[in-house]
Every structure is written in structure tokens, then in C-alpha cells.
C-alpha positions, 0 to 999 in steps of 0.5 A: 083403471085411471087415464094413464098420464102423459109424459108432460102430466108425469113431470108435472106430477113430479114436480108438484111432489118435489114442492110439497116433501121437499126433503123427505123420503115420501117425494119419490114414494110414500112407502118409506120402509121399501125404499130402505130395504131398496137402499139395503139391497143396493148397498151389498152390491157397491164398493169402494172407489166405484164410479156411481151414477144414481138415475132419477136420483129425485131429492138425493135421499137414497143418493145421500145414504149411499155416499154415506156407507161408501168411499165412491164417486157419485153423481145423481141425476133427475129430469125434474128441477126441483128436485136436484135442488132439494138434493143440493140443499141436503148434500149442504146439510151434509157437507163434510159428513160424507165417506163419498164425493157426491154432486147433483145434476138436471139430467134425462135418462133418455138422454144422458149427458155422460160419456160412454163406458164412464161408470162403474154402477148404474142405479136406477130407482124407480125411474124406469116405470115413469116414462109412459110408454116401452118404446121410452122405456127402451132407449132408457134402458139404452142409456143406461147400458151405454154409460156402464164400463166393461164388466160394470153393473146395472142396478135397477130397482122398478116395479114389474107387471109380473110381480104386480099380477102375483100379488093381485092373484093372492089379494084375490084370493082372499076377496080383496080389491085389486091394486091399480097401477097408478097413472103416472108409472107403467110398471115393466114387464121382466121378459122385455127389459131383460130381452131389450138389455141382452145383446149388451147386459147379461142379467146376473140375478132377479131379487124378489127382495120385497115380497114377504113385505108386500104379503104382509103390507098389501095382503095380511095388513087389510085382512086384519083390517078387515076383521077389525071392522075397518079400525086400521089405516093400511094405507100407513107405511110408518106403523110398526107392522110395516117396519116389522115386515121390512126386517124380514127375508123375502120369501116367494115373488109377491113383490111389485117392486125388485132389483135386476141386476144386470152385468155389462158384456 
């Protein structure tokens, strides 16, 4: 298993991603067809004139697909620089083409410089899981819970331990090599974060929603592989296998990635 990084190597990290994508999808995960089924799943739970706060919002990409489907009020927020400024230079490309009203700000999760009770989502994407330690997690997620109104939603879509080992349990099964967490992220673990949210958020639903995608990406994809005598590549998201998997229900609890959705007390 790699070092962990620190929290200085993770902004480091982040920043030198934002520098070599700029705009595209692949500075925040190289794994393009997740984020559209993230992007999917987030959408069937905003509407309308809702106040939206996007947390660790990175280049703006999923921000800027959000305000595109919606008539809402959104802000994105990102700790890194460069990255607010890859998400401004896209809202310019985007000027007068948005149903929303969108603005990008620097911006801590730890720290946020919001009012109480201000919004009436929360999206968290992936930003969780990049703080390097559960204590940082913790008052994250704090902060998270304190900007939300009354009866308003947290939607957090991370990484989680639990899905991580069921998905390594299957791999195992069929010889293959176990995934490693990588240095910059400490994938959550559901029990903590649902404890930690319940005195102000009740969880509403756990949405497995990448699980076919993950068997079929991670799983059947490097078996394949395999029995072709090592000809694929199954480390590339973009080939048809994988944008085929991405239409798929979800079925079973093999996915790293999924979407708590928690409602505020």
C-alpha cells in the first residue's frame, strides 16, 4: 500500500492535476463515464429554485452540467486555486447558455465561508475522501451539515471502505490483484460518516449506483484482458466497454464510489 499523502502533498497533487487538464473531466478522476453516472444520479435529486452549494466543485465540469439541467442558484466552491480559475474560464464559455445562475469561489470544506441554514443542497463530490485523516473528515462533514436549511439534503458522493473491500473480495476471487486506495484519498467508512452526520442529518438512502460498473470495469474487463493474453488496456475509461457498463442499472454493492443522501433534521 503507497505512503499516504499529507494534506500539503494532496493540495500539491490537486494542484498540478488542475494544470495538466484544465478543463477536462480527467482533473478531478480519470474515470469520465463515473462522473456522468454521479452527474445522473445527483440530478434526479435537485429541482428548481433550489439554493445549491457544489463542495470541492474542482474545474466546474459537474457544476456546469448541473446548471445546465436546472433553473437554480449555484455556487462552487474548491480549496485549490487553480482550479476555480479553470472553472471560471468554462462558466465564460458558458456565458448565457446556462438555465441557472452559477458563481465560483476558493473555498475550505473545512472552513466554509457560508452563512448557517443558507442552502437548500449540498453536493459534495469526491472531496471528502481528500482530507487525509477522519478527524478532518469530521468537521468536513460538519460543515457540510451546518450551511444546509431545515429539511434541506446533503448529497455526498465519495469513495467508501466498505464497497472498496466488497469489490476486492470479488477480484480475489478470481485471482486478480487487489485495487490499492491511492495516497491522496482515505476512502470513508459508511458507519462513521452516518454516525458522525445523525445528531443533525438523518440518512435518507445509500445508492450503490456504480456497482454493475465497477464488476464489469474492475472485474470482467481485466479477466477479459487476461484471457486475451494481455492485449487490452483496462486501465482506459473511454473504450465502449465502459460507456456500455455506464448505461446499466446497478445491481449488488461493488461499488467504491456512492451517493449518501442524507436530509437535515
Amino acid at each position: 500500500m503507497p505512503a499516504k499523502f499529507s494534506l500539503e502533498q494532496i493540495r500539491e497533487f490537486w494542484t498540478q492535476q488542475a494544470a495538466e487538464h484544465g478543463q477536462a473531466p480527467s482533473a478531478s478522476w480519470s474515470d469520465r463515464m463515473v462522473i456522468e453516472m454521479e452527474v445522473r444520479e445527483i440530478l434526479k435529486r435537485l429541482s428548481n429554485g433550489d439554493h445549491i452549494l457544489d463542495v470541492g466543485c474542482a474545474n466546474g465540469y459537474s457544476t456546469v452540467q448541473f446548471a445546465s439541467q436546472l433553473s437554480a442558484h449555484i455556487r462552487g466552491v474548491d480549496n485549490i486555486p487553480e482550479m476555480i480559475a479553470q472553472a471560471r474560464k468554462r462558466l465564460g464559455d458558458f456565458h448565457g447558455q446556462l438555465g441557472s445562475s452559477v458563481e465560483f469561489a476558493e473555498g475550505d470544506v473545512m472552513a466554509l465561508r457560508e452563512p448557517p441554514a443558507a442552502y437548500d443542497k449540498v453536493v459534495a463530490t469526491r472531496v471528502i475522501i481528500n482530507l487525509g485523516a477522519w478527524a478532518r473528515q469530521q468537521t468536513a462533514l460538519g460543515e457540510c451539515a451546518r450551511v444546509l436549511k431545515r429539511g434541506g439534503m446533503l448529497l455526498l458522493s465519495e469513495a467508501t471502505i466498505q464497497g472498496w473491500r466488497r469489490l476486492n473480495e470479488f477480484r480475489k476471487e478470481w485471482l486478480l490483484d487487489e485495487i490499492s486506495i491511492p495516497p491522496f484519498n482515505q476512502y470513508l467508512d459508511e458507519n462513521l460518516v452516518i454516525d458522525s452526520l445523525s445528531p443533525d442529518l438523518e440518512l435518507v438512502e445509500l445508492v450503490n449506483f456504480a456497482s454493475t460498473y465497477y464488476v464489469g470495469t474492475r472485474v470482467l474487463k481485466p479477466l477479459l484482458s487476461r484471457a486475451l493474453g494481455g492485449t487490452i488496456d483496462v486501465a482506459n475509461p473511454s473504450m465502449e466497454w465502459n460507456r456500455w457498463f455506464s448505461q446499466l442499472p446497478p445491481w449488488g454493492d461493488y461499488g467504491t464510489q456512492k451517493l449518501f443522501v442524507f436530509r437535515k433534521r
